[in-house]
Z-matrix of the N, CA and C atoms (Angstrom, degrees):
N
C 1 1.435
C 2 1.506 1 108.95
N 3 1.558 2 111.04 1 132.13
C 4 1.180 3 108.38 2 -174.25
C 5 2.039 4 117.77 3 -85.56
N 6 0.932 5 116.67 4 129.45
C 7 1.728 6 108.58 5 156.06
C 8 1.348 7 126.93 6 -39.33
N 9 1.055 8 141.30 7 145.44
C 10 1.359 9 154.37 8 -177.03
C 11 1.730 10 95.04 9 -134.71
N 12 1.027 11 108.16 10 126.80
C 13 1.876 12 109.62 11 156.82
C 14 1.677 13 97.13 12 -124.84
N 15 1.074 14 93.00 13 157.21
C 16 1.706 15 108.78 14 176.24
C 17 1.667 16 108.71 15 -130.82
N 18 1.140 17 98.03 16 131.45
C 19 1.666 18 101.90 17 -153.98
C 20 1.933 19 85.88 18 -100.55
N 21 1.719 20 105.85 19 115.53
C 22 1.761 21 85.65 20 174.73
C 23 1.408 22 86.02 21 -96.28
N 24 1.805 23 85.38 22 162.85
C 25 1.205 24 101.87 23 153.52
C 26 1.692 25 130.93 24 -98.49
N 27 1.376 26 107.29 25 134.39
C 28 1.231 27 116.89 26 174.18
C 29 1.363 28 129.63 27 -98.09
N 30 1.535 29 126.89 28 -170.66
C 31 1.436 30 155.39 29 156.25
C 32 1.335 31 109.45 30 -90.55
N 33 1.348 32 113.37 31 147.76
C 34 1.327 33 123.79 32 164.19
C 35 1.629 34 123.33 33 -38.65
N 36 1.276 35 111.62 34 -43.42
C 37 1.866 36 136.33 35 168.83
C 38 0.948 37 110.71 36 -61.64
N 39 1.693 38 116.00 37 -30.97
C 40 1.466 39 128.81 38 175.76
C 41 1.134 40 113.63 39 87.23
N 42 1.981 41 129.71 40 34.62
C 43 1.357 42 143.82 41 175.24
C 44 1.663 43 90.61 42 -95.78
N 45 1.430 44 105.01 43 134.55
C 46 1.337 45 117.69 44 170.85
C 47 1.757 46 114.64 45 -32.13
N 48 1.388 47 133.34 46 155.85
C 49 1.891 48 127.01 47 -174.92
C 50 2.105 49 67.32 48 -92.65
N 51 1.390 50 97.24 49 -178.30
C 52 1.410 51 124.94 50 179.58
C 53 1.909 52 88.66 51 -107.19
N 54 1.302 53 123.22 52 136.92
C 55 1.016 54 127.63 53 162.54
C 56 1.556 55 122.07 54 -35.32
N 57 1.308 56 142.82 55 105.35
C 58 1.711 57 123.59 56 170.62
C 59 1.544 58 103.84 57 -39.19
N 60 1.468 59 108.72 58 147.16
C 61 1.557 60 126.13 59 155.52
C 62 1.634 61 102.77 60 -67.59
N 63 1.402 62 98.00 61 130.17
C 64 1.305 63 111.53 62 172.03
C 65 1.924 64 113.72 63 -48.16
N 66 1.680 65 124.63 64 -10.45
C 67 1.081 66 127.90 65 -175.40
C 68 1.717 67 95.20 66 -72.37
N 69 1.362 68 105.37 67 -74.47
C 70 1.658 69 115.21 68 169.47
C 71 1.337 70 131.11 69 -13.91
N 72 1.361 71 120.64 70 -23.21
C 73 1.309 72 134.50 71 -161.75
C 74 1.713 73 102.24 72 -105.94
N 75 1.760 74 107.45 73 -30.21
C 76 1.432 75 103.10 74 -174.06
C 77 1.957 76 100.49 75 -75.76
N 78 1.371 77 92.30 76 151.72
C 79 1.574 78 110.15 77 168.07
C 80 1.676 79 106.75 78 -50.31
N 81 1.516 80 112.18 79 157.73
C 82 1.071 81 119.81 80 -176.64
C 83 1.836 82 108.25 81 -63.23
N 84 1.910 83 106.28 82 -30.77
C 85 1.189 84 92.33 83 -157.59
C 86 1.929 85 108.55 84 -79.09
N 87 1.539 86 93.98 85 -14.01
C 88 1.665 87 103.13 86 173.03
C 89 1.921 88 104.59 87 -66.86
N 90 0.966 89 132.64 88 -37.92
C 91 1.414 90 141.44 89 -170.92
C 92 1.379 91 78.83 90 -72.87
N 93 0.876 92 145.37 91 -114.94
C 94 1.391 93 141.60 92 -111.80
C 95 1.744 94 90.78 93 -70.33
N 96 1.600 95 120.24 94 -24.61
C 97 1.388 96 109.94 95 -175.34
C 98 1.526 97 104.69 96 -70.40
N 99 1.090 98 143.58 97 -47.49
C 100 1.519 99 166.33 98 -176.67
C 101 1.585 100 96.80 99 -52.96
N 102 1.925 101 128.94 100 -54.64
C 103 0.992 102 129.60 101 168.75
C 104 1.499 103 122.34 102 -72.13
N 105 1.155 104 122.39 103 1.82
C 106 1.569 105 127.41 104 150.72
C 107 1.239 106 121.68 105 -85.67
N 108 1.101 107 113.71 106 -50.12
C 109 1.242 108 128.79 107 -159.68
C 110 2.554 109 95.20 108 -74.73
N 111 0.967 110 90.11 109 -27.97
C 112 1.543 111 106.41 110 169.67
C 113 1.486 112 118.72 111 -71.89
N 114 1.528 113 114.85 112 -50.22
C 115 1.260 114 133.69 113 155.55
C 116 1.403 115 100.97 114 -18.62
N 117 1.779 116 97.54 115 -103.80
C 118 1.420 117 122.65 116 169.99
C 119 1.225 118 113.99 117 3.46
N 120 1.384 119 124.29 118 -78.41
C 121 0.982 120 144.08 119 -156.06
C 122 1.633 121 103.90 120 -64.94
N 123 0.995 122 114.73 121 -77.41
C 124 1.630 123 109.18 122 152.72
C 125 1.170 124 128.52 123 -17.84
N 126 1.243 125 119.82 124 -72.06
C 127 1.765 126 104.64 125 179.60
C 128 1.777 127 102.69 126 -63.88
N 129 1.263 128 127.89 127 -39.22
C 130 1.629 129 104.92 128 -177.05
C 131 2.075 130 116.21 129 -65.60
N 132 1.208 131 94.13 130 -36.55
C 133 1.400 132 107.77 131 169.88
C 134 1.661 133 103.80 132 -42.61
N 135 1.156 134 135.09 133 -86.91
C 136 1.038 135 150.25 134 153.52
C 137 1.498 136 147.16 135 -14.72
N 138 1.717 137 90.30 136 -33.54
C 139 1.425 138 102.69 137 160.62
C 140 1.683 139 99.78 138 -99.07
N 141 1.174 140 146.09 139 -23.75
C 142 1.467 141 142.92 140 146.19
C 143 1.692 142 111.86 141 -29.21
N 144 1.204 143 106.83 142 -75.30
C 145 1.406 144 123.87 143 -168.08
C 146 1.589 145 99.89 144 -57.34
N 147 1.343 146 128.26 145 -33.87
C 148 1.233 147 106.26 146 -177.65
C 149 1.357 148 108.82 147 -104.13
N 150 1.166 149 130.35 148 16.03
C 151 1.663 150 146.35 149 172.74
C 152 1.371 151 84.81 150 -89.83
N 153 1.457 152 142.65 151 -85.44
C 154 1.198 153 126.24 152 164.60
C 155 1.653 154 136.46 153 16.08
N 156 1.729 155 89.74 154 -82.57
C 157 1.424 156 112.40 155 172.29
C 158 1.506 157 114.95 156 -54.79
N 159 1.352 158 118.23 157 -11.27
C 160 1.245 159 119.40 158 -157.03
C 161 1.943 160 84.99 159 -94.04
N 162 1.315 161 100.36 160 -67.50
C 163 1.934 162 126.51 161 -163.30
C 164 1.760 163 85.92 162 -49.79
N 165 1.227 164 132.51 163 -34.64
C 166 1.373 165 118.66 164 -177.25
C 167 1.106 166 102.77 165 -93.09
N 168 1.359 167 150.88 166 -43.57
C 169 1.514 168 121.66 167 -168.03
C 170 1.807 169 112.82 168 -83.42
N 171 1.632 170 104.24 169 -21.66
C 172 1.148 171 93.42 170 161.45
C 173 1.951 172 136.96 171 -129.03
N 174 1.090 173 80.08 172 12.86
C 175 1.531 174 98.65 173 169.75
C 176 1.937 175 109.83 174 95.50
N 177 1.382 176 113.50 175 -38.96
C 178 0.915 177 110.66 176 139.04
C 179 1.518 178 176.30 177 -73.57
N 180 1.555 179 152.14 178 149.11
C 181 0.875 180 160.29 179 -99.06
C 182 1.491 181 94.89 180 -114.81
N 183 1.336 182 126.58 181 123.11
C 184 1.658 183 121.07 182 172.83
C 185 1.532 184 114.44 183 -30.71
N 186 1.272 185 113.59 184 -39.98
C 187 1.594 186 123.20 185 -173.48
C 188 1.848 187 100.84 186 -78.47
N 189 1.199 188 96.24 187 -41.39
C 190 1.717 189 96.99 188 -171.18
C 191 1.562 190 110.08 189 -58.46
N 192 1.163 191 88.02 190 -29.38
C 193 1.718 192 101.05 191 -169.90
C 194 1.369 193 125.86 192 -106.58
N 195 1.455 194 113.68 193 6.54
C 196 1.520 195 142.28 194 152.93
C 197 1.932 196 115.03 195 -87.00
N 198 1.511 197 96.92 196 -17.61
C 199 1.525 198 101.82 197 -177.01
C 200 0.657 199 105.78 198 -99.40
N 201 1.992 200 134.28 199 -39.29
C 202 0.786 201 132.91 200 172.81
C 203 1.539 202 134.77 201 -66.85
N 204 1.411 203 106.33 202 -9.88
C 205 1.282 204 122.06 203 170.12
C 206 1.737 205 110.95 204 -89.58
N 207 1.073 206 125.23 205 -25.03
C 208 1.686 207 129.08 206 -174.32
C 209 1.377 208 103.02 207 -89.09
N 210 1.336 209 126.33 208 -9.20
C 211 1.385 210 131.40 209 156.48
C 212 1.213 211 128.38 210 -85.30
N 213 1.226 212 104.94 211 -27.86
C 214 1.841 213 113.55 212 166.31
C 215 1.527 214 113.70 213 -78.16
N 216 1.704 215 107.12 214 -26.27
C 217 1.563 216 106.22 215 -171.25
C 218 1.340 217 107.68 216 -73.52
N 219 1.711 218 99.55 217 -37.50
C 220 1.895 219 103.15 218 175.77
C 221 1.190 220 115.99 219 -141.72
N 222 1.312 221 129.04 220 96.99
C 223 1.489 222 162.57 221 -168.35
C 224 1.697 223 103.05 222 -51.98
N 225 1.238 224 112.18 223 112.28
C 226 1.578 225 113.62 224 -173.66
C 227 1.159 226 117.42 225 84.27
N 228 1.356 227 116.00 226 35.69
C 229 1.805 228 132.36 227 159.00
C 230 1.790 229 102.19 228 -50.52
N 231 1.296 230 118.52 229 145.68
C 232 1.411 231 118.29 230 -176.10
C 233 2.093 232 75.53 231 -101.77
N 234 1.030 233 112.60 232 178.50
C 235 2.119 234 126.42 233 178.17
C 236 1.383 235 72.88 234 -76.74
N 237 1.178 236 125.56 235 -58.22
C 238 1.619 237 102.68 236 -130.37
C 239 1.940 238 104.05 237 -93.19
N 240 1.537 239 93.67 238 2.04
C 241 1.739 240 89.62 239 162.36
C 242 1.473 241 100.01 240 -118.43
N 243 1.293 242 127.25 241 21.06
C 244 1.407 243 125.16 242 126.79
C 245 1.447 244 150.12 243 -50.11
N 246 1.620 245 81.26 244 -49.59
C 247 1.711 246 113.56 245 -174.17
C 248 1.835 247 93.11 246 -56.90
N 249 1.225 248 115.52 247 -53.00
C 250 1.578 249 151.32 248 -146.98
C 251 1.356 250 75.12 249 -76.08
N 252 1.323 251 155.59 250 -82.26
C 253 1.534 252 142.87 251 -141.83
C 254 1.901 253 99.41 252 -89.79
N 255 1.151 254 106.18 253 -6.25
C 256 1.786 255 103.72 254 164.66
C 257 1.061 256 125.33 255 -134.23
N 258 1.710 257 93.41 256 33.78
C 259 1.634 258 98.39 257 165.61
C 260 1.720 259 102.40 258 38.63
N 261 1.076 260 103.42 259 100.53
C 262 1.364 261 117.36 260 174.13
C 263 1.682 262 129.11 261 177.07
N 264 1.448 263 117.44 262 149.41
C 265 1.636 264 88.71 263 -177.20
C 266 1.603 265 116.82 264 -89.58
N 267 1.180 266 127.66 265 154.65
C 268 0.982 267 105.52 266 173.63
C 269 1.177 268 164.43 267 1.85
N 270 1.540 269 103.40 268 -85.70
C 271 1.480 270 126.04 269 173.56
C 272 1.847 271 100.01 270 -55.45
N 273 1.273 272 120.62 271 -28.88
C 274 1.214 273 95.61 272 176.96
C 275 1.625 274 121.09 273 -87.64
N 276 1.372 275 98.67 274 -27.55
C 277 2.076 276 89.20 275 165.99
C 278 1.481 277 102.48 276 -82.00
N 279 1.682 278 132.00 277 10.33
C 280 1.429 279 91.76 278 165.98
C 281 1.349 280 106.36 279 -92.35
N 282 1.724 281 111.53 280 -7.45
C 283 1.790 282 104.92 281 168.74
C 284 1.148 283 121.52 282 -69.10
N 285 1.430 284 116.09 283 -36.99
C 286 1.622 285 115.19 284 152.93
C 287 1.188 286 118.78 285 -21.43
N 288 1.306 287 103.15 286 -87.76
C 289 1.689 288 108.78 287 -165.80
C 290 1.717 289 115.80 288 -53.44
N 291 1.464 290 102.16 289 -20.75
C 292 1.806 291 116.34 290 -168.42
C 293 1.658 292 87.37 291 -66.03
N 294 1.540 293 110.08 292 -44.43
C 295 1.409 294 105.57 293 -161.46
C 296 1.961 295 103.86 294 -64.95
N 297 1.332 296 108.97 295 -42.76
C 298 1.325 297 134.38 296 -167.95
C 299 1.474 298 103.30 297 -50.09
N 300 1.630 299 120.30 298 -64.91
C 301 1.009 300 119.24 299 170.39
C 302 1.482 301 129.71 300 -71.67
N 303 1.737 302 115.83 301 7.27
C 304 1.404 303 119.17 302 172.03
C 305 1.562 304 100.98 303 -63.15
N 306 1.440 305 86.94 304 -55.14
C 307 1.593 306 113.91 305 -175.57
C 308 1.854 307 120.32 306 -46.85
N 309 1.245 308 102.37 307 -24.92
C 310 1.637 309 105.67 308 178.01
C 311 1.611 310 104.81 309 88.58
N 312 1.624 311 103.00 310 20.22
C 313 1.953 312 95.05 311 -176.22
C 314 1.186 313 104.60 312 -112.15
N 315 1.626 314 113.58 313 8.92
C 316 2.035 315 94.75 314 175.41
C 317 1.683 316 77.75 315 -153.09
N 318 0.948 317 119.73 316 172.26
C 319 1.501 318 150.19 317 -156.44
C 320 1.790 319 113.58 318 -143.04
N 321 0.974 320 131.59 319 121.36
C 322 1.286 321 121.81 320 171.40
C 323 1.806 322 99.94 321 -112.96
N 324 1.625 323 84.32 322 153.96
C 325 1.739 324 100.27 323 -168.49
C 326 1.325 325 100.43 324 -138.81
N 327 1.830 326 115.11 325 122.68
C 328 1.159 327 94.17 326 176.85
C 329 1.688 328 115.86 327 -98.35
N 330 1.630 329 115.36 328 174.20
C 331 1.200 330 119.71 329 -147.52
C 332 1.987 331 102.88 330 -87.37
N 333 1.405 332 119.33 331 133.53
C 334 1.050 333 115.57 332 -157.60
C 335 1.748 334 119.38 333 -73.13
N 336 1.195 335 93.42 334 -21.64
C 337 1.776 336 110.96 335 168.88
C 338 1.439 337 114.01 336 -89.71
N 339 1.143 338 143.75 337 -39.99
C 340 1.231 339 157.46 338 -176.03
C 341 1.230 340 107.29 339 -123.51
N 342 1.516 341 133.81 340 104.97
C 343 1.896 342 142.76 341 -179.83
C 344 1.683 343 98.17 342 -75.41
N 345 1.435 344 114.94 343 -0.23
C 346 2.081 345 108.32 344 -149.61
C 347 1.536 346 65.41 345 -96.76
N 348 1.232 347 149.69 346 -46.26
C 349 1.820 348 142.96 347 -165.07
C 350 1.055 349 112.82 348 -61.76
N 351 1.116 350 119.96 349 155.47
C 352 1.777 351 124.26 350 172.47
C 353 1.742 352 89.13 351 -130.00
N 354 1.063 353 125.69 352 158.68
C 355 1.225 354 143.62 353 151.50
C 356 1.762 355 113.59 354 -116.25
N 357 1.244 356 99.30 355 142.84
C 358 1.662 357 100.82 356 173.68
C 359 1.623 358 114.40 357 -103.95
N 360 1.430 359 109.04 358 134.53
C 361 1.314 360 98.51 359 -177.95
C 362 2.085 361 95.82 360 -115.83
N 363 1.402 362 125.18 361 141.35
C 364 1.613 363 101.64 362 126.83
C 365 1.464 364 144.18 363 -49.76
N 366 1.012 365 99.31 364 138.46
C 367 1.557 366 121.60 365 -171.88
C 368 2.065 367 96.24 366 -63.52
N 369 1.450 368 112.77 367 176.65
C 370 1.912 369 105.54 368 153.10
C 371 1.481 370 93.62 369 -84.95
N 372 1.507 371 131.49 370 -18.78
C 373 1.628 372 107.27 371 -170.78
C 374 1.545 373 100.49 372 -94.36
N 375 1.282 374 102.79 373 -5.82
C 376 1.933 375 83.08 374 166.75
C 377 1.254 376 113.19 375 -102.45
N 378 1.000 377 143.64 376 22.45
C 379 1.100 378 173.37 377 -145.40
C 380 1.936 379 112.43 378 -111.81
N 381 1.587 380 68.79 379 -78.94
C 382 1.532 381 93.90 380 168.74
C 383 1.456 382 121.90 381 -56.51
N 384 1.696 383 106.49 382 -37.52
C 385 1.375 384 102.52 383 -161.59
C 386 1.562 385 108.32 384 -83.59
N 387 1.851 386 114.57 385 -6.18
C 388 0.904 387 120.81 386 -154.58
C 389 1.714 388 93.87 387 -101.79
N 390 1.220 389 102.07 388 -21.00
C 391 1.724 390 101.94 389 167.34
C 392 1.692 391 115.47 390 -71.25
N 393 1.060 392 104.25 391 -18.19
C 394 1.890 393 111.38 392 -178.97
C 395 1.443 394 120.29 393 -94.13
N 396 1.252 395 98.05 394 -16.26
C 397 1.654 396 116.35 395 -174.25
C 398 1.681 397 109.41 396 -79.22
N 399 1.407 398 109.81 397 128.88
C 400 1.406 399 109.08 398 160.84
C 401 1.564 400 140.07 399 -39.10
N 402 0.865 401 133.30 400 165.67
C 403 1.120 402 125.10 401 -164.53
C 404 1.564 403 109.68 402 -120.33
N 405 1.150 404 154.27 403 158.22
C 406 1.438 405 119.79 404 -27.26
C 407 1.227 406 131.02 405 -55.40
N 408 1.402 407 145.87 406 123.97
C 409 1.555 408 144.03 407 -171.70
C 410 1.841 409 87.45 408 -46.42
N 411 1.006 410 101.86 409 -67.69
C 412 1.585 411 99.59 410 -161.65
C 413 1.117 412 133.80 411 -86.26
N 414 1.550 413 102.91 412 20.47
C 415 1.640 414 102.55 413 169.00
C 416 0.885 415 128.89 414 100.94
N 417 1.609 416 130.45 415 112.69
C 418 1.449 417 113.95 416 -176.08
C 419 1.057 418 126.65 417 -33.41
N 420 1.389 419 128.73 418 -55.70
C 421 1.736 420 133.71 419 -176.95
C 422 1.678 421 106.72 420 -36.56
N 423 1.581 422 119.89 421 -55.09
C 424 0.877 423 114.20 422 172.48
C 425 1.159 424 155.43 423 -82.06
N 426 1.689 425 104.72 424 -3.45
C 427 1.011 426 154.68 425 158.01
C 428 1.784 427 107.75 426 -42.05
N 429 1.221 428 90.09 427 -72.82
C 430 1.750 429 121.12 428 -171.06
C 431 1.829 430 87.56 429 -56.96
N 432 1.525 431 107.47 430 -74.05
C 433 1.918 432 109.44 431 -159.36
C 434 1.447 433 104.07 432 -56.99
N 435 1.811 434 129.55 433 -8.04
C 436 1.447 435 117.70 434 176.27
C 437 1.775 436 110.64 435 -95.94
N 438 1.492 437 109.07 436 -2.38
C 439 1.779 438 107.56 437 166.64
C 440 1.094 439 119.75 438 -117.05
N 441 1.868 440 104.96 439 12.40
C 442 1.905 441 96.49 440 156.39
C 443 1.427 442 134.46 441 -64.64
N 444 0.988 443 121.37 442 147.88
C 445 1.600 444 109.34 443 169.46
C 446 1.965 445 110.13 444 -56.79
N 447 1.413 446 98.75 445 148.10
C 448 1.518 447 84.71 446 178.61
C 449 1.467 448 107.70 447 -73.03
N 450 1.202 449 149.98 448 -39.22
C 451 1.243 450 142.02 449 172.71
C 452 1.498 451 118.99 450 -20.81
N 453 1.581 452 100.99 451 -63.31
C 454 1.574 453 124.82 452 168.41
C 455 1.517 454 113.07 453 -52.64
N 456 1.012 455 103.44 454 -52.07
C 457 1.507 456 111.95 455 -174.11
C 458 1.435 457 109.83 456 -69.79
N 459 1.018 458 121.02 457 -34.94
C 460 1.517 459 118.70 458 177.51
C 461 1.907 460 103.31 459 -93.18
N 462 1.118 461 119.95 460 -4.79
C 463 1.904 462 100.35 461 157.99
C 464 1.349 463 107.32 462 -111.01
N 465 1.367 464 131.70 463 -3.91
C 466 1.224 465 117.67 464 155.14
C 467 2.120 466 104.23 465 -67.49
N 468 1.176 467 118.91 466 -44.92
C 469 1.703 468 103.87 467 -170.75
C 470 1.331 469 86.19 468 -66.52
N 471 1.110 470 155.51 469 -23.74
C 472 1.392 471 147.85 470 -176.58
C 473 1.620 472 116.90 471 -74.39
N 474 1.301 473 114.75 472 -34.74
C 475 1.004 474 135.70 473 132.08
C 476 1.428 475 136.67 474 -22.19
N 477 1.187 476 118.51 475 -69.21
C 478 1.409 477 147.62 476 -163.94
C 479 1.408 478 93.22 477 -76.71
N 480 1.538 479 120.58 478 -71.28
C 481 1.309 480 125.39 479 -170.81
C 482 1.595 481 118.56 480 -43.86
N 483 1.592 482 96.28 481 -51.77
C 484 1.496 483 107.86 482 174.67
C 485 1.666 484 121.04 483 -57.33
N 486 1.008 485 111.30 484 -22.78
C 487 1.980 486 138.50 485 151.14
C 488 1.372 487 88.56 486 -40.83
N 489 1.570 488 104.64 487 -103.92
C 490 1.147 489 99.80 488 -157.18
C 491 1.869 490 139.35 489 -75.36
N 492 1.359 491 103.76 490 0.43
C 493 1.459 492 93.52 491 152.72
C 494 1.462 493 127.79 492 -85.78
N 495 1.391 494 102.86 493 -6.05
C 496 1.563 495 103.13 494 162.66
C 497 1.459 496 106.43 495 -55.85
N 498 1.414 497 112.26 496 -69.98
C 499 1.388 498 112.33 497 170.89
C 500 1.384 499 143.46 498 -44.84
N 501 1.289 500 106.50 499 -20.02
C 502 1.276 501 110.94 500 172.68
C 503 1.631 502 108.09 501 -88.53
N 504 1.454 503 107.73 502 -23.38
C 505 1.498 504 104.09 503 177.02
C 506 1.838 505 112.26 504 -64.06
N 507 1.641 506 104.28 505 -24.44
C 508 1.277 507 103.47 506 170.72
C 509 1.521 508 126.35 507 -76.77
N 510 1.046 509 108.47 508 -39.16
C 511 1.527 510 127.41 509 171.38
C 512 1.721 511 118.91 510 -7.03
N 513 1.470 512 102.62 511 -58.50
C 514 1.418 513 114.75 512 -164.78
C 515 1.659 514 106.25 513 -52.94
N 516 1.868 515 97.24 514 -45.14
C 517 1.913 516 103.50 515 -165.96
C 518 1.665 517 87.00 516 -69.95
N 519 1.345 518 139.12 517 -25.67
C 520 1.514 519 120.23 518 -153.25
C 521 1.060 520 100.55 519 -74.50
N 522 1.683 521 130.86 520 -68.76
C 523 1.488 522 111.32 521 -129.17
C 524 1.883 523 89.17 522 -151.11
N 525 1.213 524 98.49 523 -17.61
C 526 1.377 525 111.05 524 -172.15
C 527 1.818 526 101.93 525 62.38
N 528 0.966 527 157.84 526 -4.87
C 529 1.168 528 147.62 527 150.19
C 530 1.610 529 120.50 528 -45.59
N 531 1.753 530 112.74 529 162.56
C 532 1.195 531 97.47 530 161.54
C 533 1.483 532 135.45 531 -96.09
N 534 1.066 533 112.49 532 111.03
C 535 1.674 534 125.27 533 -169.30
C 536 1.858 535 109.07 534 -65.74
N 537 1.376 536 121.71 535 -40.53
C 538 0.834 537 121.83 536 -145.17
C 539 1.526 538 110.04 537 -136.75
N 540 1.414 539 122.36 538 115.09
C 541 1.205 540 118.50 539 -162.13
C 542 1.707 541 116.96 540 -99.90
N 543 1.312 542 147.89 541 148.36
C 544 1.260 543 131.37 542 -137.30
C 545 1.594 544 88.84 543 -120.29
């Protein structure tokens, strides 16, 4: 039968050390990767959860209700200088608004010199709904990136970008689909 010794570790006084947390042990460049990757997760968590909060108290969609508010702020938005203040392409704020005006909360008007324009109006019931609605119209996320300092704000997109062409450099081995829209 063999011996086993177990070597503890001590203190100078000679009170047992406390085990390190397995965090302590990772390299700095895993810590700070683990504290991004934690980040991340947080602000999407968060901008979810309060997109949520949003679709239940008022039935609508964080986006629906960010559009629907940039139409009340300025009366006779054309979609496509919609799209332009929510960063978005088109066709998807004109489903926005398609949904908006299912709903009876925006109005389209067309333009009296030119019929090829649409103008967007609020409805009085989007109006209304936009007086009951929480506040920020547009969402924490966007909320948050319009009270950064620009300094900050511009090395976080520096940041961000450098994110995602990492990822896109991965892209090809994953799935071969397109992940990432330009």
């Amino acid at each position: 039968m063999g011996l086993t010794l177990r070597l503890r570790k001590t203190t100078r006084d000679g009170r047992r050390k406390a085990p390190q947390p397995r965090a302590a042990r990772r390299s700095p460049r895993e810590t700070i990767e683990l504290r991004a990757l934690q980040d991340l997760r947080t602000v999407v968590g968060s901008a979810r959860l309060y997109d949520s909060r949003i679709k239940r108290s008022t039935g609508l969609s964080g986006s629906q209700l960010w559009a629907l508010a940039e139409v009340a702020r300025t009366a006779g938005l054309t979609v496509s200088a919609l799209a332009g203040r929510l960063a978005l392409h088109q066709t998807t704020a004109s489903n926005l608004v398609n949904a908006l005006v299912e709903r009876r909360l925006l109005k389209r008007v067309r333009d009296r010199r030119d019929q090829r324009i649409v103008h967007l109006f609020a409805t009085a019931e989007g109006a209304r709904l936009l007086t009951r609605s929480p506040h920020p119209y547009s969402g924490l996320l966007v909320d948050a990136l319009q009270r950064i300092a620009a300094r900050d704000l511009d090395r976080l997109a520096r940041g961000l970008n450098t994110l995602r062409e990492a990822m896109r450099r991965a892209t090809p081995a994953a799935t071969g689909e397109l992940l990432f829209g330009d």
